[in-house]
N, C-alpha and C positions, 0 to 999 in steps of 0.2 A: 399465642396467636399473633401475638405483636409484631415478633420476633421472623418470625415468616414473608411476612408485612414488608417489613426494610430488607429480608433479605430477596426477595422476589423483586425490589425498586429496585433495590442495588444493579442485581441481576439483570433488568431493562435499559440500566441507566449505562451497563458497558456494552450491552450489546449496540445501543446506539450512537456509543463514542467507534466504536469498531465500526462500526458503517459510514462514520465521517472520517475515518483515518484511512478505509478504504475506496471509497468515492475520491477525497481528494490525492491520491497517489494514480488512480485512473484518469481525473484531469490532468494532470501534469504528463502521466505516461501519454496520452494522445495528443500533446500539445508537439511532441516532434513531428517534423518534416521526415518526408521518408530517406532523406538525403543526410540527415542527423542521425537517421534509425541505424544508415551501413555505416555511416562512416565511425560510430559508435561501435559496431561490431567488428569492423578491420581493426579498431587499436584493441578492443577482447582480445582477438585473435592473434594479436602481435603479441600481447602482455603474458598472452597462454605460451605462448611458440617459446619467447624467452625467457618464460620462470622453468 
């Protein structure tokens, strides 16, 4: 029963590292300007055009 025990913590303990790795990639993702957002996608589209 023990065994259950740690592994059910275990199991809570990354789904709530996974909720902080994902939260904090969503503050940073919204932290761009929408002027940051194109101008980040014309050099995508440059680096796509010439690979």
């Amino acid at each position: 029963m023990k065994v259950w025990k740690v592994v059910g913590l275990a199991g809570l303990v990354g789904v709530a590292a996974t909720g902080v790795v994902i939260a904090r990639g969503e503050r940073k993702r919204r932290a761009y300007t929408p002027e940051e957002v194109r101008d980040r996608l014309k050099a995508r589209v440059k680096e796509a055009a010439n690979a």
